[in-house]
DRENLUM-905392 format. One line per field, with one value per residue (C-alpha): residue number from 0; residue in three letters; x negated, z, y. Coordinates in pm, whole numbers. Layout:
N
k = (NUM / ...) $
r = (ALA / ...) $
X = (X / ...) $
Z = (Z / ...) $
Y = (Y / ...) $
REM end
This chain:
376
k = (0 / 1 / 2 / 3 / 4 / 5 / 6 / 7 / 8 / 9 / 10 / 11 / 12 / 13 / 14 / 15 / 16 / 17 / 18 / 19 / 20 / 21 / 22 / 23 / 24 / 25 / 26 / 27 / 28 / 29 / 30 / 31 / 32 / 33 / 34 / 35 / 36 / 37 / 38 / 39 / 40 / 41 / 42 / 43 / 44 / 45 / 46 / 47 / 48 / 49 / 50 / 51 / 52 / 53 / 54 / 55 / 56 / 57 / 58 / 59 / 60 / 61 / 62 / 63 / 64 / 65 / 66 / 67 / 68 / 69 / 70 / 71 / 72 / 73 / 74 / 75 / 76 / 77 / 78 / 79 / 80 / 81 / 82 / 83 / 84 / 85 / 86 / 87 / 88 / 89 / 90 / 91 / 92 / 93 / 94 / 95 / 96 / 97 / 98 / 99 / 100 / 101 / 102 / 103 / 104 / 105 / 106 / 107 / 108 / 109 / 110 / 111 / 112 / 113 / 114 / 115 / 116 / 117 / 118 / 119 / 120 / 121 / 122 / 123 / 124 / 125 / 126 / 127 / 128 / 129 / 130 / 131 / 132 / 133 / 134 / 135 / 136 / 137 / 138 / 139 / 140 / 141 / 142 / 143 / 144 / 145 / 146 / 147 / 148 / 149 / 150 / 151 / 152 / 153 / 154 / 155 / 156 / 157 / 158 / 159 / 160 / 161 / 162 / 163 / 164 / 165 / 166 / 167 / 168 / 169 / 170 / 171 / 172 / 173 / 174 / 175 / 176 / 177 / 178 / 179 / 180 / 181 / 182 / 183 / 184 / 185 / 186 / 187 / 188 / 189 / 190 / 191 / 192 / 193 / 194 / 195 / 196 / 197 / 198 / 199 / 200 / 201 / 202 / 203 / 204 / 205 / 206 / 207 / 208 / 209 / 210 / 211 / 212 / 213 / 214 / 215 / 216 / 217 / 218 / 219 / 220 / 221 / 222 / 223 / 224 / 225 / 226 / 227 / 228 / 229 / 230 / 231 / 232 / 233 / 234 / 235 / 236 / 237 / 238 / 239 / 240 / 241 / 242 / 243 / 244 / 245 / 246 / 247 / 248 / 249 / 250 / 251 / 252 / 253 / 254 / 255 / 256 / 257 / 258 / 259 / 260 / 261 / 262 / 263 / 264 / 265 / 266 / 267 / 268 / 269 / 270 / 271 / 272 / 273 / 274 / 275 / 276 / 277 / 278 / 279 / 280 / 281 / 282 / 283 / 284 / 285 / 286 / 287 / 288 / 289 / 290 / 291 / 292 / 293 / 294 / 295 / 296 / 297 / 298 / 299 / 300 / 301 / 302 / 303 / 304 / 305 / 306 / 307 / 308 / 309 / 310 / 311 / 312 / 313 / 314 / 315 / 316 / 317 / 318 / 319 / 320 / 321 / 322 / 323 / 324 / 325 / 326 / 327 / 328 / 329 / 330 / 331 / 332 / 333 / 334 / 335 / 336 / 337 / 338 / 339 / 340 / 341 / 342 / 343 / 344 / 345 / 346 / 347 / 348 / 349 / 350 / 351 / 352 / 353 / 354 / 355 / 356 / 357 / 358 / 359 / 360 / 361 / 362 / 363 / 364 / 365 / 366 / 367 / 368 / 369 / 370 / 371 / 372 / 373 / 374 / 375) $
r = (UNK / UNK / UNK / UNK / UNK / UNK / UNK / UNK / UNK / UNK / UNK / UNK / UNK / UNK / UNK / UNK / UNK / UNK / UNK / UNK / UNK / UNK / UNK / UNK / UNK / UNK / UNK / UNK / UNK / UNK / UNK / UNK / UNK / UNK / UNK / UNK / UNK / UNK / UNK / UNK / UNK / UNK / UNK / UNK / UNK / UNK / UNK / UNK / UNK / UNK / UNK / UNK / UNK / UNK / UNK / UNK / UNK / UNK / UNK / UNK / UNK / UNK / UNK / UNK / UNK / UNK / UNK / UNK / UNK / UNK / UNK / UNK / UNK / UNK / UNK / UNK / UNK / UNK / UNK / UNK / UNK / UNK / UNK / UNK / UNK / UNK / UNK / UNK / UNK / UNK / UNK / UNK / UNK / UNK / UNK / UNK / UNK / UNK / UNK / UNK / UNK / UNK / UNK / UNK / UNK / UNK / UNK / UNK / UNK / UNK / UNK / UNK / UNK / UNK / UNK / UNK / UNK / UNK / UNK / UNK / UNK / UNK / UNK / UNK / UNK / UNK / UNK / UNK / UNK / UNK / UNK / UNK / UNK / UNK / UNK / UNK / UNK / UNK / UNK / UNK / UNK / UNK / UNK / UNK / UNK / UNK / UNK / UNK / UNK / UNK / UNK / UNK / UNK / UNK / UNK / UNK / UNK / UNK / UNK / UNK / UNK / UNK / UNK / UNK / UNK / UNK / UNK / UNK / UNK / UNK / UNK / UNK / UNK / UNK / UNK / UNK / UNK / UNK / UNK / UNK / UNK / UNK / UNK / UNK / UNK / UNK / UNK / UNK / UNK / UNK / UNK / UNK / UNK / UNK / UNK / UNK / UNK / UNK / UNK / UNK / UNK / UNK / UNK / UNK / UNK / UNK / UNK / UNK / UNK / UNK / UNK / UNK / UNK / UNK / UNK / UNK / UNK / UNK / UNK / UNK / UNK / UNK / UNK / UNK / UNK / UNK / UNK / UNK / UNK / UNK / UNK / UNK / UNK / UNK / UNK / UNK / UNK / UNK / UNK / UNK / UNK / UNK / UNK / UNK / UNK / UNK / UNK / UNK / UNK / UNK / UNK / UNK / UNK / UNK / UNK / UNK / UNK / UNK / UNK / UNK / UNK / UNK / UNK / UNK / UNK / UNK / UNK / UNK / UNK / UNK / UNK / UNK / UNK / UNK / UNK / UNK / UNK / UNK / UNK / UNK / UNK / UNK / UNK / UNK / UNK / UNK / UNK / UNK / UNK / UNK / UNK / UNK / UNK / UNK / UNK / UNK / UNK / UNK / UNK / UNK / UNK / UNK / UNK / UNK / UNK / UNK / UNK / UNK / UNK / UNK / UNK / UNK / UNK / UNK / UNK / UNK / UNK / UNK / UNK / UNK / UNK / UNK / UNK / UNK / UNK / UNK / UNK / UNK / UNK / UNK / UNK / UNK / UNK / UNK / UNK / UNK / UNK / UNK / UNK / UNK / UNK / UNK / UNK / UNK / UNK / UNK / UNK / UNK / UNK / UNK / UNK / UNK / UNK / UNK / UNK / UNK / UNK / UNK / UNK / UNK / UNK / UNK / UNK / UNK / UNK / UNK / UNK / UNK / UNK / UNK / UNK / UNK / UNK / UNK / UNK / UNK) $
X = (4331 / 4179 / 4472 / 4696 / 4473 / 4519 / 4889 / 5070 / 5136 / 5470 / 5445 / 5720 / 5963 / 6013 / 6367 / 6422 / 6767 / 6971 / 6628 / 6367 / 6045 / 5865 / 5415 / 5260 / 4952 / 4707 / 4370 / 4349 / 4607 / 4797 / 5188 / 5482 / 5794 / 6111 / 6417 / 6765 / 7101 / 7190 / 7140 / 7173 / 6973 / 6728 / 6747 / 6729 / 6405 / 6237 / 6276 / 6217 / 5907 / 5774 / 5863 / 5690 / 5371 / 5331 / 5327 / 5160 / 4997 / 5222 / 5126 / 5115 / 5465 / 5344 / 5679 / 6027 / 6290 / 6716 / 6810 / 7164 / 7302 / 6943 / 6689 / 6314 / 6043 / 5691 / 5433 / 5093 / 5038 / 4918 / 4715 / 5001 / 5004 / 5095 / 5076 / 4902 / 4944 / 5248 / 5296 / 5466 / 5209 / 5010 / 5291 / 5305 / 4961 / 4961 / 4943 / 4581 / 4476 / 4256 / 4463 / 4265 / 4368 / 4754 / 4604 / 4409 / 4690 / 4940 / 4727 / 4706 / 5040 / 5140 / 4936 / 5026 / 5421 / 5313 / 5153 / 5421 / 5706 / 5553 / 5510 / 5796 / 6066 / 6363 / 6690 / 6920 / 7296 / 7412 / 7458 / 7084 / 6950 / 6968 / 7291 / 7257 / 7156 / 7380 / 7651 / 7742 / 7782 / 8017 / 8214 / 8583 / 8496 / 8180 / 8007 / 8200 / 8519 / 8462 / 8343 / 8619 / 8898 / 9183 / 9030 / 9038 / 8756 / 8696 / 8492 / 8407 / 8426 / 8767 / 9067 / 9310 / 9056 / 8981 / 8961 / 8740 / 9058 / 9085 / 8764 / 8919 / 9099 / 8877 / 8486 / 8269 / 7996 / 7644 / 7339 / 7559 / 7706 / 8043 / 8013 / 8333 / 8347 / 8637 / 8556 / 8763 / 8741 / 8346 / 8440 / 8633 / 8318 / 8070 / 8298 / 8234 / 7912 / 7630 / 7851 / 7670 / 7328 / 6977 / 6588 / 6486 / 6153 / 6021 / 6011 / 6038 / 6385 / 6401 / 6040 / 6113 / 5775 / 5830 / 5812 / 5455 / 5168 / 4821 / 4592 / 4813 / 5079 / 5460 / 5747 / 6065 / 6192 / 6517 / 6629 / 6337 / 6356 / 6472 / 6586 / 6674 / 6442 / 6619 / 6690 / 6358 / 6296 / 6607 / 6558 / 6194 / 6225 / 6537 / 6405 / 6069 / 6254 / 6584 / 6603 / 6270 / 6128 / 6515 / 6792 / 6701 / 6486 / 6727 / 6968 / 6785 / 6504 / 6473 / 6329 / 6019 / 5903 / 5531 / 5534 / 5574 / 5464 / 5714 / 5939 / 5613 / 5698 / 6081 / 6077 / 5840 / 6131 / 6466 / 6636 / 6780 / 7164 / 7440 / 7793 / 8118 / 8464 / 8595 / 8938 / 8975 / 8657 / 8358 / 8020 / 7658 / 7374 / 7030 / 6678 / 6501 / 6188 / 5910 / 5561 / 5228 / 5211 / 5547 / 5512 / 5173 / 5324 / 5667 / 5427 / 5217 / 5487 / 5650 / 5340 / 5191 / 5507 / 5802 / 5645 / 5537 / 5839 / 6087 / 5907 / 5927 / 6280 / 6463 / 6418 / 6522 / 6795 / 6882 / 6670 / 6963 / 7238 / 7020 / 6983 / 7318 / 7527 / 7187 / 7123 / 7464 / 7461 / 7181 / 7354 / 7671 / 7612 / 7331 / 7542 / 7896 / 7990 / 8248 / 7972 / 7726 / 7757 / 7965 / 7641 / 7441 / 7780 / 7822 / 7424 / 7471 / 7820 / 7582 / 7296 / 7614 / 7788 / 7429 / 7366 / 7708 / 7689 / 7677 / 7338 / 7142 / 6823 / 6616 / 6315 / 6509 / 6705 / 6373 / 6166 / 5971 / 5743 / 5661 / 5294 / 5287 / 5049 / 4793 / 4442 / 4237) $
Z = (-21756 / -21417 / -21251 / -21414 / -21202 / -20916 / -20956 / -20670 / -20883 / -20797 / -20809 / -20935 / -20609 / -20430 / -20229 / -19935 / -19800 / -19898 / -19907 / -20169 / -20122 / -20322 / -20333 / -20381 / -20447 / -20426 / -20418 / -20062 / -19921 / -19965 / -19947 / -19916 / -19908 / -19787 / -19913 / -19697 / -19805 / -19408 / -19277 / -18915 / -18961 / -19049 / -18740 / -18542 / -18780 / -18675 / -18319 / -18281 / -18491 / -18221 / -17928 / -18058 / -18166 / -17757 / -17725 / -18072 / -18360 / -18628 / -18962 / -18989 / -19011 / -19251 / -19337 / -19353 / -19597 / -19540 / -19908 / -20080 / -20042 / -19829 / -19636 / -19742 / -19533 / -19597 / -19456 / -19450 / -19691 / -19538 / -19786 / -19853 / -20183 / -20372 / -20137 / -19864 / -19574 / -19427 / -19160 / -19399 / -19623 / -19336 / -19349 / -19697 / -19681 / -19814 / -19505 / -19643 / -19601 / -19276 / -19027 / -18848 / -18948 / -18837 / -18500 / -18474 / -18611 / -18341 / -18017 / -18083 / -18133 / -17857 / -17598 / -17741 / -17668 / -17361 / -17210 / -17343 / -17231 / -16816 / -16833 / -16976 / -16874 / -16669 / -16611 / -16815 / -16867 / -17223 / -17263 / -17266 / -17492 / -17845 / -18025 / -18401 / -18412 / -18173 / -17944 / -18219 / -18465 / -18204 / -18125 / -18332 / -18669 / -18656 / -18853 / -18658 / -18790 / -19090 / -19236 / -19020 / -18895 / -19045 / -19264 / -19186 / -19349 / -19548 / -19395 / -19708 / -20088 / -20109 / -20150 / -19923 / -19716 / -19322 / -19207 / -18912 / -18679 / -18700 / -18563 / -18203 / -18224 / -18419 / -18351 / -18617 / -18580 / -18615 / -18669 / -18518 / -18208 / -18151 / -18019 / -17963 / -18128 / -18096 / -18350 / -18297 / -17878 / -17980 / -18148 / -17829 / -17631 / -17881 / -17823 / -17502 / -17434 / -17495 / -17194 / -16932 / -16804 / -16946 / -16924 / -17177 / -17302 / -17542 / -17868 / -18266 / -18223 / -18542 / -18517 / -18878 / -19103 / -19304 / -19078 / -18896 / -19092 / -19120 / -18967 / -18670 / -18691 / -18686 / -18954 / -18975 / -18689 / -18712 / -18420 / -18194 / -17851 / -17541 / -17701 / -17450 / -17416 / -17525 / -17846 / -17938 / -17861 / -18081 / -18348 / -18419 / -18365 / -18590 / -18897 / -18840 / -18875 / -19075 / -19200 / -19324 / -19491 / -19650 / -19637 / -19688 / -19986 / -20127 / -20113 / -20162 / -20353 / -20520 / -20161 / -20193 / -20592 / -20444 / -20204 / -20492 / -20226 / -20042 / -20298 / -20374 / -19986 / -20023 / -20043 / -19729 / -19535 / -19659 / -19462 / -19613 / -19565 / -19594 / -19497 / -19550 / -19401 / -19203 / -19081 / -19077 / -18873 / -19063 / -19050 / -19058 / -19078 / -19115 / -19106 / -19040 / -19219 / -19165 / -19311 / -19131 / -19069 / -18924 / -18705 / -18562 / -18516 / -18327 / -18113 / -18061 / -17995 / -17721 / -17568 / -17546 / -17483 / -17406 / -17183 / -16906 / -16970 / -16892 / -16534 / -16490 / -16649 / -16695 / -16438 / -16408 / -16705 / -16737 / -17063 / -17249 / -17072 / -17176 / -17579 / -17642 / -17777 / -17909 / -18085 / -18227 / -18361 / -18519 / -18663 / -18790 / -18842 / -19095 / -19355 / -19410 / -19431 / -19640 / -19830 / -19876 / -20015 / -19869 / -19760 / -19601 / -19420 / -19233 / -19164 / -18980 / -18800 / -18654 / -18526 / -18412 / -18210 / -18049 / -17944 / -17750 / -17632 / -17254 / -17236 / -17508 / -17518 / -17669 / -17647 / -17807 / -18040 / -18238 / -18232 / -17962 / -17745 / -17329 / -17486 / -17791 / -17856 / -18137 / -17976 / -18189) $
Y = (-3267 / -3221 / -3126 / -3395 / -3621 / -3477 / -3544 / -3807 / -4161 / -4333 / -4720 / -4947 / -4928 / -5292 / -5360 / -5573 / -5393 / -5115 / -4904 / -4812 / -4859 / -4652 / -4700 / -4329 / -4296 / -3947 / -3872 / -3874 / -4117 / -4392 / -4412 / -4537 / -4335 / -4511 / -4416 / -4483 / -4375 / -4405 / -4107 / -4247 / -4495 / -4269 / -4109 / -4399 / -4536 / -4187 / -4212 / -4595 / -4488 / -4216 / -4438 / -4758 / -4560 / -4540 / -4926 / -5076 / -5019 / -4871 / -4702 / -4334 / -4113 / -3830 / -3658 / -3698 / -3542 / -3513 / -3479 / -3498 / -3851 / -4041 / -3957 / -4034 / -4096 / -4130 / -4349 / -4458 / -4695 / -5033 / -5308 / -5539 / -5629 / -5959 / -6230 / -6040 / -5841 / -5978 / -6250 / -6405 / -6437 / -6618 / -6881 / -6905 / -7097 / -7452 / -7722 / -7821 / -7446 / -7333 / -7187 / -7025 / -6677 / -6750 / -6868 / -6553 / -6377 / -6553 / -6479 / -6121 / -6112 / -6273 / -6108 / -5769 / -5877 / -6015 / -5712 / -5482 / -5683 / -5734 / -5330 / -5207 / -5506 / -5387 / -5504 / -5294 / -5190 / -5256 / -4936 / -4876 / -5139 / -5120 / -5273 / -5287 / -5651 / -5815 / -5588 / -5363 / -5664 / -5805 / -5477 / -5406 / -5285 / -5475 / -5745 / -6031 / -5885 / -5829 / -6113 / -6322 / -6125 / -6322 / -6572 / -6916 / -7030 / -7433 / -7591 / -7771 / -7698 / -7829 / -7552 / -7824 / -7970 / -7897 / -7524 / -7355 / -7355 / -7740 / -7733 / -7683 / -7965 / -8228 / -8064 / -8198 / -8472 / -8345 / -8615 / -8871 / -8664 / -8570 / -8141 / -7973 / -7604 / -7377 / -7117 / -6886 / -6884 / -6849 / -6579 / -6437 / -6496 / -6290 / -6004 / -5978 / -6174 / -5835 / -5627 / -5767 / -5633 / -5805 / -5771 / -5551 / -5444 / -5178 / -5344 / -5318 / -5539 / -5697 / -5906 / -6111 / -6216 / -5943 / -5656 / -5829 / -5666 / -5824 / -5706 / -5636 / -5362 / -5336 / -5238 / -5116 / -4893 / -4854 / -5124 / -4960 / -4903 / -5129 / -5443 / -5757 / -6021 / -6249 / -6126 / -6042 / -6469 / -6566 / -6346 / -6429 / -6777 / -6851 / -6641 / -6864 / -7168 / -7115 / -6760 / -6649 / -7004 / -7078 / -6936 / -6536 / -6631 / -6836 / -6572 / -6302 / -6336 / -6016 / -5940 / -6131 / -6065 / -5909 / -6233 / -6481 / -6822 / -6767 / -6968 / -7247 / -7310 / -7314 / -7690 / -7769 / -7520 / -7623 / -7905 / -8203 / -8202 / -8436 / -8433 / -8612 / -8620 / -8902 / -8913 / -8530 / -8457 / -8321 / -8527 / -8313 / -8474 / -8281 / -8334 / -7986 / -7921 / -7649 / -7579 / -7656 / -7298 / -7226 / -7499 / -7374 / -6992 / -7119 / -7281 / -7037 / -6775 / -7010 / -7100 / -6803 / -6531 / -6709 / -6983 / -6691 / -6464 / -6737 / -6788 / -6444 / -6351 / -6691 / -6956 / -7304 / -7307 / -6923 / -6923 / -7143 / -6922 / -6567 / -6687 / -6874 / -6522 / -6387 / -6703 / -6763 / -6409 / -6550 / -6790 / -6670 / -6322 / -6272 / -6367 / -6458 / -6818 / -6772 / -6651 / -6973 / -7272 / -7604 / -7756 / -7414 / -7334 / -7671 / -7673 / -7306 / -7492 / -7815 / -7575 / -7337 / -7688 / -7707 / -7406 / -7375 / -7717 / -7769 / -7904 / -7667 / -7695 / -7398 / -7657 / -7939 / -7716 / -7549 / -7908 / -7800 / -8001 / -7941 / -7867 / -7818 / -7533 / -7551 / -7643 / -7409) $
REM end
């Protein structure tokens, strides 16, 4: 009976992606073994792993397996559990709750990026900064293609109504001003808009709320390495205000069963939406709406990280010019619009028309103000 007990216990495994997470648990150690049917990926996840371990805190890499058909790799076992452990669990806190834990949270955060990013920043070919995320989505044979390559797309739920390539000619109203959008010469400029050199930093790449641990550490290694600066801004800041609070739990919410707030906060995050058609062109009008607590963290983050990297990296406006392709990438390729419903589509267009609107403003286009950094 003694040595029964001394067997390894496998926990119920939890999904997010393709991969299996699966809790272990022995008398010594806690685990969690990750299971990937990519074996490249894989690869990439070890190595991002071993180069990040230089820079920040990262759990424990204990072993890792190639076996017929995925690779598994097993990690220390950090105390997330039902709402807890995660950043996003932090923002999952009721606008009445104290806050002072995000804060906390937020400044170590922030000056960990901070110092990272002044001593490893360098301006890099594209060749030398990693491309999952953004380049290779943009590449033939990549994400951009495939979910658009020959389709011309409704722009509403209507079989015979407007398409995407009248938006060239007609551009669609959004909150009551006219923005011109070609889609597919956007398109055109994706492909070609990650070739040029960037500043770059050492970096997890893919900073979303779910791959932030609390206390302090970082997840998910698989975009590791030199990522551009930029991208690091656009990706956390979209998934704090559109992605993580919304749209990914609303379309995939088997990813957050263990983080069960997450969908009592849906409502505070999901933007009110209306839209008509008038005389061909398409009308948007939204009112964006975000938690207490994501509010307080997107200021923190700009205050505190973006605010001194764009006087070191981006001055005067090269900040708008540096996250326009990085934030559209954002923005249409996550998920397919053909994909979503009438209402999410057009909501991704409007924030699309602003973002490659002549006068973007990253400030104006996230709600931010000149100071608007929690006090406390």
């Amino acid at each position: 009976m003694r040595a029964l007990n001394l067997l390894p216990r496998i926990g119920t495994p939890l999904r997010f992606t393709r991969n299996r997470l699966y809790p272990i648990d022995t008398p010594r150690r806690r685990l969690i073994a990750k299971r990937m049917p990519d074996h490249d990926e894989a690869r990439a996840e070890v190595r991002g792993h071993r180069l990040l371990s230089d820079w920040y805190p990262v759990p424990a890499l204990h072993h890792h397996a190639r076996l017929l058909g995925r690779t598994v790799l097993v990690y220390e076992r950090l105390p997330v559990d039902t709402d807890r452990g995660l950043l996003l669990d932090l923002l999952n806190t009721p606008d009445t709750a104290d806050h002072a834990p995000l804060d906390g949270y937020m400044r170590e955060l922030t000056s960990t990026y901070l110092r990272v990013f002044i001593e490893t920043a360098e301006l890099s070919p594209p060749s030398a900064v990693v491309g999952k995320l953004y380049r290779g989505r943009a590449l033939p044979g990549g994400r951009l293609n495939h979910y658009y390559a020959g389709h011309d797309l409704p722009l509403t739920g209507t079989v015979d109504g407007p398409r995407f390539s009248d938006l060239a000619r007609t551009g669609l109203y959004v909150n009551g001003s006219h923005y011109q959008l070609d889609w597919s010469g956007t398109l055109r400029w994706l492909r070609t808009a990650f070739d040029s050199p960037v500043w770059s930093v050492i970096s997890q790449g893919d900073p979303t709320d779910a791959n932030l641990a609390v206390p302090l550490a970082w997840l998910d290694y698989d975009t590791a390495g030199r990522n551009a600066i930029a991208g690091e801004i656009a990706n956390f800041s979209f998934y704090m205000t559109v992605l993580g609070g919304w749209l990914v739990p609303t379309l995939n919410p088997e990813a957050f069963t263990q983080h069960p707030a997450t969908f009592d906060r849906l409502p505070a995050n999901t933007p009110r939406v209306s839209t008509h058609l008038q005389a061909g062109t398409v009308h948007v009008r939204f009112t964006d709406r975000l938690a207490l607590a994501r509010r307080r963290a997107l200021s923190h983050y700009w205050e505190r990280l973006v605010r001194p990297l764009t006087a070191r990296y981006f001055p005067g406006h090269a900040l708008s010019d540096a996250l326009r392709p990085y934030l559209a990438m954002r923005i249409i390729g996550v998920f397919n619009l053909a994909e979503l419903a009438p209402e999410q589509r057009l909501y991704l267009l409007a924030k699309l028309a602003q973002c490659m609107a002549p006068d973007f403003s990253p400030w104006s286009f996230f709600n931010l103000t000149e100071s608007s950094c929690p006090t406390h």
